[in-house]
C-alpha positions in Angstrom: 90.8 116.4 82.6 92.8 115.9 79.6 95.6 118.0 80.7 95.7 115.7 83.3 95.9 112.4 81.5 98.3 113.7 78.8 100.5 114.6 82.0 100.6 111.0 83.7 100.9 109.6 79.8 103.9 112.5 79.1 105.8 111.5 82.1 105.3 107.7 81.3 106.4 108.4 77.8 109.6 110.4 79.0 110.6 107.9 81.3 110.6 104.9 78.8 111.6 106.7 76.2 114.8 108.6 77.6 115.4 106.4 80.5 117.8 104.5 79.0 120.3 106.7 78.6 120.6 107.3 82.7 120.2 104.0 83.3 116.3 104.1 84.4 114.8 100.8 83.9 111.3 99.3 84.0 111.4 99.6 87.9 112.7 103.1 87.3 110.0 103.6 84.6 106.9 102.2 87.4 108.4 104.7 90.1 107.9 107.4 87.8 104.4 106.1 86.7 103.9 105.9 91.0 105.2 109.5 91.5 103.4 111.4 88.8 100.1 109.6 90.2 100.6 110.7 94.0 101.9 113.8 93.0 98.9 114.8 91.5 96.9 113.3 94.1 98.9 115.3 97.0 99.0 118.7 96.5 100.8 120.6 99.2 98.2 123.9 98.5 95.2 122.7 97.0 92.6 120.0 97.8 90.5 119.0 94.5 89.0 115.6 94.0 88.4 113.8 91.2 91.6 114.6 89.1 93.1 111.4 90.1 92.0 109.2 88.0 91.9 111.0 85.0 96.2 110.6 85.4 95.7 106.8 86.5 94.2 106.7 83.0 97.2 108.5 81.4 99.9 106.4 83.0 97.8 103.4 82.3 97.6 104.4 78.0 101.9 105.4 78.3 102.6 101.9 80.3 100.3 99.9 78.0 97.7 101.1 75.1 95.6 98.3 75.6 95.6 97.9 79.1 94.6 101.6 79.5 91.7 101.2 76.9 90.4 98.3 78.7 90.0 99.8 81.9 88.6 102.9 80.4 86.3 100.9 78.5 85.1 99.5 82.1 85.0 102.9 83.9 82.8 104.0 81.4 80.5 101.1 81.3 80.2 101.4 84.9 79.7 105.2 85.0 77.1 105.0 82.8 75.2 102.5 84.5 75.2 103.4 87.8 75.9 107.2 87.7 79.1 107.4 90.2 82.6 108.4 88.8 83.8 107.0 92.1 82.3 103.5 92.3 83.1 103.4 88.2 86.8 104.3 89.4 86.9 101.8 91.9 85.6 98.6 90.0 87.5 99.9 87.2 91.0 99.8 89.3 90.0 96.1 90.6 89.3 95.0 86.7 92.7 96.3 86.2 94.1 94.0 88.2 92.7 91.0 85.8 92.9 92.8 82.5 96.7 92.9 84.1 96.8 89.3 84.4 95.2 88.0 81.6 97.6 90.5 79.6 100.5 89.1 80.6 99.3 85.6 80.7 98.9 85.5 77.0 102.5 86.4 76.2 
């Protein structure tokens, strides 16, 4: 599982870090956060669950530190509490959403 969030947070960290010089912006930089994701999630050969959000959580720490430590921080709370990776994955992905918002609200 670490191999698989150092490979979403190594693609993120490419992109933003050597997109510039081919003219790869932050929509550029989102795209490759999207394709590493789905990539790992479809497999042409193999069908293994559970990998998915283990590189969620590495595009989420190479897009923002923070914002990827927050929703770990919730995942974990969850899947402590209730036992399920799946339901912790799923409120965790939601609480995303306003750790996103209240992130860039305070700017």
């Amino acid at each position: 599982m670490l191999g698989d969030c150092a490979k979403g947070w190594f693609a993120v960290w490419l992109a933003e870090q050597y997109g510039a010089r081919f003219g790869i912006g932050d929509t550029g930089v989102a795209l490759v956060a999207l394709a590493v994701f789905l990539g790992h999630l479809c497999r042409c050969f193999q069908i293994r669950r559970g990998k998915g959000v283990a590189t969620a959580l590495g595009v989420l720490l190479g897009l923002n530190l923070w914002l990827g430590l927050a929703t770990l921080a919730t995942w974990l709370i969850v899947a402590f509490a209730f036992r399920y990776s799946s339901l912790a994955a799923l409120i965790a992905s939601v609480c995303r959403a306003f750790l996103l918002r209240a992130a860039v609200w305070r700017r």
